[in-house]
C-alpha positions, 0 to 999 in steps of 0.5 A: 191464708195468713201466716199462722194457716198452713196446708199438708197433703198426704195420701196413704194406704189402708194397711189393716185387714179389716179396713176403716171399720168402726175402731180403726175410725174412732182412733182416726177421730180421736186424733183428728180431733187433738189438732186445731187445723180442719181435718178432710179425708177422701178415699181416692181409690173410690173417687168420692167426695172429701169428709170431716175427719173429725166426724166418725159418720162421715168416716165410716162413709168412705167404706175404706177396705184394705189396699185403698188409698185416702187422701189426708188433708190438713188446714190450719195452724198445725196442719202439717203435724195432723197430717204426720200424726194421721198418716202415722196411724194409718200406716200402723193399721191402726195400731192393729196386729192384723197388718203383719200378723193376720189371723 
């Protein structure tokens, strides 16, 4: 790692009711994809191996549902910014009234 490379690690908790279902995933890649460092998800809560962040297929592999937990891991120069802007989506639900307000 040089000193222009960075880590950050957070897990977070998938808030939305729908869980990461193709919108939430496409707003999560959108993000992922305005930061230089590579970007990896994992869904903790299933044990399953890590995907790119930036790859909306691969997202939509973690099947996350509401109440499971992923693990957002950034590497590279502004990774700690990704992972704060990500884990900040994810918080929200998405941007989605379904988090305090369900249907």
């Amino acid at each position: 790692m040089t000193d222009t490379q960075s880590e950050a690690v957070r897990d977070v908790t998938v808030l939305n009711k729908e869980g990461l279902h193709a919108r939430p995933v496409m707003y999560f890649v959108d993000l992922a994809s305005k930061y230089n460092s590579k970007v990896s998800v994992t869904n903790i809560s299933r044990g399953e191996e890590k995907v790119d962040g930036k790859s909306a297929m691969e997202m939509m592999l973690l099947e996350a549902t509401q109440g499971c937990v992923l693990r957002i891991e950034a590497c590279g120069e502004d990774a700690r910014e990704a992972v704060d802007a990500l884990a900040a989506l994810v918080g929200t639900g998405f941007n989605t009234k379904t988090v305090h307000q369900p249907e």
